[in-house]
C-alpha positions as CSV (number, residue, x, y, z in Angstrom):
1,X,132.1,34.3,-58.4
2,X,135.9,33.5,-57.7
3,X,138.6,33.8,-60.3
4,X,142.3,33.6,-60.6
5,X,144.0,34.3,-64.3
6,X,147.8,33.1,-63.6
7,X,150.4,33.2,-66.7
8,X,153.0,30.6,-66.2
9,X,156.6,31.2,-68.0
10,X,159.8,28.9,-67.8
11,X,157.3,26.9,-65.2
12,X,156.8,30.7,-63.1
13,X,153.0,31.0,-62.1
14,X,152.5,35.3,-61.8
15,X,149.0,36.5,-61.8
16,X,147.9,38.0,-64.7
17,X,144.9,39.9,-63.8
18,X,143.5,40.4,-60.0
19,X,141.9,37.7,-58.3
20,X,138.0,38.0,-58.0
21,X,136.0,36.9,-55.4
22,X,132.4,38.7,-55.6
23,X,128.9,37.8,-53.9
24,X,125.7,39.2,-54.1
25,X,122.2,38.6,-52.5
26,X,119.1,40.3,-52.6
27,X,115.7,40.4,-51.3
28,X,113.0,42.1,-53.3
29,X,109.6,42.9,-53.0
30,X,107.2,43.3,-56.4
31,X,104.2,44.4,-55.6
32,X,101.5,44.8,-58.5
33,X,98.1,46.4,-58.2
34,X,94.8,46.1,-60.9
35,X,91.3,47.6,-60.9
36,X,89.0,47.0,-63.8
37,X,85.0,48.3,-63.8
38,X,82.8,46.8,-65.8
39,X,80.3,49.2,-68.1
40,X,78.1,46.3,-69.5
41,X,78.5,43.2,-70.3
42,X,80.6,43.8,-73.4
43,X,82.5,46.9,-72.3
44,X,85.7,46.4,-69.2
45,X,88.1,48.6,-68.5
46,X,91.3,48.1,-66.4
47,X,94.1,50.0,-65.0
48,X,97.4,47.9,-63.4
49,X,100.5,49.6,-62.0
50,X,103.3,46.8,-61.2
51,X,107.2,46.7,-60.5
52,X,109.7,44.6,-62.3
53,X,113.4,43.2,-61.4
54,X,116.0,41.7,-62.6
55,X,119.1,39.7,-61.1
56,X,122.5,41.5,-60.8
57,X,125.7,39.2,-61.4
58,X,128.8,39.0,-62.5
59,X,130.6,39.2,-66.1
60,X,133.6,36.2,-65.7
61,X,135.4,38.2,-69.1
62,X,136.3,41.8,-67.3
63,X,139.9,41.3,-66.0
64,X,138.7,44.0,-62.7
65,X,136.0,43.0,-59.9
66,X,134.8,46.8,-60.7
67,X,134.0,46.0,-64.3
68,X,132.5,42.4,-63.6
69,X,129.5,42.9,-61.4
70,X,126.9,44.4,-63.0
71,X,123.8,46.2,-61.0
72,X,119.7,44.4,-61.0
73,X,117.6,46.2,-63.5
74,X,114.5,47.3,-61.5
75,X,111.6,49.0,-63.3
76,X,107.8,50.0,-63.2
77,X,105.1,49.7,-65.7
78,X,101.7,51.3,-66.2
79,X,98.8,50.0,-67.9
80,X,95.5,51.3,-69.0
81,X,93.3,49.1,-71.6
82,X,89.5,47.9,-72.6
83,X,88.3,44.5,-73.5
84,X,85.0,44.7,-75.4
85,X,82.5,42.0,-77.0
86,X,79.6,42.2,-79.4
87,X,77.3,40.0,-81.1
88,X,77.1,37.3,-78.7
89,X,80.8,36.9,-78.7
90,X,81.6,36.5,-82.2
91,X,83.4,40.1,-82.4
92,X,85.9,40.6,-79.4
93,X,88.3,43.9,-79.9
94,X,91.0,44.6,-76.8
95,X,93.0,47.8,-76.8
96,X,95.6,48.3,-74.1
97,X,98.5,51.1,-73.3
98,X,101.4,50.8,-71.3
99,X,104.2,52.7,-70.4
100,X,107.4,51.3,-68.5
101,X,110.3,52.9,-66.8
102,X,113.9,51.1,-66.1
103,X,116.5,51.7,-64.4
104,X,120.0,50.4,-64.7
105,X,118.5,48.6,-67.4
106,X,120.9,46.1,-68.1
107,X,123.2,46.0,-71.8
108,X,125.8,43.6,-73.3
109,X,128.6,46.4,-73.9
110,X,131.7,46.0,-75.3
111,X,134.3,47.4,-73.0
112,X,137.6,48.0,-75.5
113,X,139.8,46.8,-76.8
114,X,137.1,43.2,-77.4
115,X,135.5,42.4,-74.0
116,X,132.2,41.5,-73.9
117,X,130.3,42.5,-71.0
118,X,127.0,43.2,-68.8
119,X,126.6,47.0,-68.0
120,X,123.8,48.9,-67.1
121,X,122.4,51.8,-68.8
122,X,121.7,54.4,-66.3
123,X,117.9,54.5,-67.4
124,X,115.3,53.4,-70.9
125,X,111.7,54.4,-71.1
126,X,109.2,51.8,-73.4
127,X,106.0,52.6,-74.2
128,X,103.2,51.5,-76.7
129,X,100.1,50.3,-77.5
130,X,98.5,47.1,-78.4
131,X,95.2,46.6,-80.7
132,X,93.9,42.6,-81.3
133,X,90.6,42.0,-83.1
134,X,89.1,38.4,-83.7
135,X,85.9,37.7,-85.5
136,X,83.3,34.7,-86.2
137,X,81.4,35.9,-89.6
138,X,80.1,32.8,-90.6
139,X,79.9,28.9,-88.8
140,X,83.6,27.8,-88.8
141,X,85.4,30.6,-90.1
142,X,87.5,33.1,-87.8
143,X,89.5,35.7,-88.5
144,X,92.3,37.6,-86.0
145,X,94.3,40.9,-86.4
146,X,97.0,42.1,-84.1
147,X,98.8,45.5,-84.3
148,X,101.7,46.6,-81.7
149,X,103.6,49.3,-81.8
150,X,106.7,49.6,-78.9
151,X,108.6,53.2,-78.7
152,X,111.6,51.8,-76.7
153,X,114.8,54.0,-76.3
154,X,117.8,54.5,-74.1
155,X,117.1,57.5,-71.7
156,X,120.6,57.8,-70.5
157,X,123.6,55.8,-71.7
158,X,127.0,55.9,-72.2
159,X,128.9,53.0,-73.4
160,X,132.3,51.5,-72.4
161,X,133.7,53.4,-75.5
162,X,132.4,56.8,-74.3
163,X,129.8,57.3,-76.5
164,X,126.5,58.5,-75.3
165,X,123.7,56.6,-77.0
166,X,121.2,58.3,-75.2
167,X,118.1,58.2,-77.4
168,X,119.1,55.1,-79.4
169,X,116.7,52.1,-79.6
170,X,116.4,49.2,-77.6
171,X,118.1,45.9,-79.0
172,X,115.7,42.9,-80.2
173,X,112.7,44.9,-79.7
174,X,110.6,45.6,-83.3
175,X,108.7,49.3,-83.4
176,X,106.0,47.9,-85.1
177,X,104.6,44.0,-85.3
178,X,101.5,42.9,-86.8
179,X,99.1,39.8,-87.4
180,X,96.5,38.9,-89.8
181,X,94.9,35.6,-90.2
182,X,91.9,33.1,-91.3
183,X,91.1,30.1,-90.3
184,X,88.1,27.8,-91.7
185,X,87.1,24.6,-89.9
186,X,84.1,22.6,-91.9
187,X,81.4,20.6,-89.9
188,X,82.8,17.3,-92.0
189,X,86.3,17.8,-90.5
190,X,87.6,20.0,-93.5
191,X,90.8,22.3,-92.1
192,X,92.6,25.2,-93.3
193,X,94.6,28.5,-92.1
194,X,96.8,30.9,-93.3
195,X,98.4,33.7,-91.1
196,X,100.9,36.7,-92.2
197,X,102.9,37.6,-89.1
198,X,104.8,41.1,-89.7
199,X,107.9,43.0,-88.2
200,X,109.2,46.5,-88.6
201,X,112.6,47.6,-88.8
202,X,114.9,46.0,-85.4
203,X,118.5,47.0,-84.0
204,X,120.4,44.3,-82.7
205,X,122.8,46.2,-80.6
206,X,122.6,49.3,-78.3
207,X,124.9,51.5,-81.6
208,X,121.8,51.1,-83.7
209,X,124.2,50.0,-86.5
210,X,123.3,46.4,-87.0
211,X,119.6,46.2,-87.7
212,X,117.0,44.5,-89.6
213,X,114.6,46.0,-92.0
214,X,110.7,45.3,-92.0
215,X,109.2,42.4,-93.3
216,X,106.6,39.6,-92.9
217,X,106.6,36.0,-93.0
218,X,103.2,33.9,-94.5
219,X,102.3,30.4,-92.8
220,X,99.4,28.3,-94.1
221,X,98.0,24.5,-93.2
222,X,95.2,22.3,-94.2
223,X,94.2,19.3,-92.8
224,X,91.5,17.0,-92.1
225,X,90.2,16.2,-88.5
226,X,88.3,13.3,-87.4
227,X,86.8,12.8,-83.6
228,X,90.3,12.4,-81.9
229,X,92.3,12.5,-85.1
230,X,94.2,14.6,-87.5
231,X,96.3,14.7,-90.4
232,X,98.3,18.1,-91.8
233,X,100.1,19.7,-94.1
234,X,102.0,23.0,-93.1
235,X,104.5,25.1,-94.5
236,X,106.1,27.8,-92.6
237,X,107.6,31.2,-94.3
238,X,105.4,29.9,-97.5
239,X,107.1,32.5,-99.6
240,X,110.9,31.7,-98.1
241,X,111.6,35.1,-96.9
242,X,115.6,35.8,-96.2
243,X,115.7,37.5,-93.3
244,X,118.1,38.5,-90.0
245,X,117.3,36.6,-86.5
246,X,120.8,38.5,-85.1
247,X,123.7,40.8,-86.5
248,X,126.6,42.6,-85.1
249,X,129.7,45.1,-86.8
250,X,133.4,43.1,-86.6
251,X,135.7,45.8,-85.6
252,X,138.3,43.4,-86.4
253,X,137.6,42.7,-90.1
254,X,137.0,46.4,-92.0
255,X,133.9,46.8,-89.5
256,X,131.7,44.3,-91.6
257,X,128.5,43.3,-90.7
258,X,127.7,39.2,-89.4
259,X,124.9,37.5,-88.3
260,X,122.3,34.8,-88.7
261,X,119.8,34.1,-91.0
262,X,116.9,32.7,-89.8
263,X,114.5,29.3,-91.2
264,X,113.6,29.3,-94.5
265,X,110.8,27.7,-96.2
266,X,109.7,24.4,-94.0
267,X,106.9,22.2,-95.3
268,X,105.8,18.6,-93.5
269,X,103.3,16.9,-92.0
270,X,101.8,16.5,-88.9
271,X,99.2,13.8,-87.4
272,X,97.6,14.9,-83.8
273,X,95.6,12.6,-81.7
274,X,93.3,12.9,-78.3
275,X,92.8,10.4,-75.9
């Protein structure tokens, strides 16, 4: 990245903030390893062990090269989990657990007084579990369940303003999230599904001021299909649930609360085709 900020007075060009000329390259090796046995054949287990990573780079707002580049985000993650199936495949029930460790896990910070920028928290553990059920009862009708639930928090972390949020959640990342649906397809081309899809409580940003409380959002579709042919009619968020997609605190207007709200109530139609 290369930069110059000039301020130019009574036609006078004076730099106004150090020039920045920064590079960066890297060469990384991820290596990932996985074992599964199997007991029967409706009982696996697996193991996996893997590394992640994440680009450095370079903030273009910081006015120093020292607060601009920002570190890569490396991290590994453990998994342990069983994939089962009974009744001649119409009952199939997964559980997996995983655990991941980061370093220099990478945050947008606000350095004062208003600069936005990428900093890295020095560490953030995540862990959780992962439970999905699906299930053929009768000729054409399934049914699916999901459950997650992510523990994700800052290990260590002090932000630009000095304040350690060590502890404090992870942005855009939901304790809890949840599925349920049914779906019925008919041997005369008769279609129908309806699906709830669930979130619990979110924090937008690394303070854990802006967030969004739980709540679930009900889609549903029937249709007719022919042999390579069909017509549908959908409506997503059925019940036209209000609800955040993004939110953060104005320090410049009485430390309100903004963000954005996210689709409403959306009902149309929709004709597929196979050739």
């Amino acid at each position: 990245m290369e930069r110059q900020s000039l301020l130019e007075l009574a036609g006078v060009r004076t730099p106004a903030a150090p020039d920045i000329n920064l590079s960066d390259s890297n060469n990384v090796i991820l290596p990932k390893v996985a074992i599964d046995y199997r007991f029967n054949p409706n009982v696996l287990i697996y193991g996996s062990i893997g590394r992640g990573y994440k680009n450095g780079g370079f903030s273009s707002l910081p006015s120093t090269p020292e607060a601009a580049a920002f570190d890569p985000e490396r991290s590994w993650t453990y998994e342990i989990g069983t994939k089962t199936n009974w009744f001649n495949d119409r009952l199939l029930a997964n559980l997996s657990l995983f655990y991941t460790r980061v370093k220099d896990y990478q945050v947008i910070d606000f350095i004062p007084p208003n600069i936005s920028s990428i900093t890295n928290a020095e560490s953030a553990n995540i862990w959780g579990l992962e439970v999905e059920v699906k299930a053929q009862p009768a000729t054409g009708l399934n049914l699916n369940a999901g459950l997650g639930y992510t523990n994700a928090k800052y290990d260590r972390y002090t932000n630009g303003a000095g304040i350690n949020l060590g502890e404090n959640r992870l942005s855009n990342t939901p304790e809890l999230t949840y599925n349920l649906g049914a779906q019925y397809r008919s041997p005369n081309g008769f279609f129908s599904r309806v699906e709830l899809q669930g979130f619990g409580t979110t924090f937008f940003e690394e303070t854990n001021q802006a967030k969004r409380s739980p709540f679930g959002l009900v889609n549903a579709r029937i249709g007719y299909e022919f042999d390579n042919f069909g017509i549908y009619l959908f409506s997503n968020n059925l019940f036209d649930k209000t609800y955040l997609t993004s939110s953060f605190k104005n320090r410049f207007d009485g430390d309100r609360f903004y963000g954005g709200i996210g689709e409403g109530r959306t009902i149309g139609v929709q004709v597929t085709t196979q050739f």
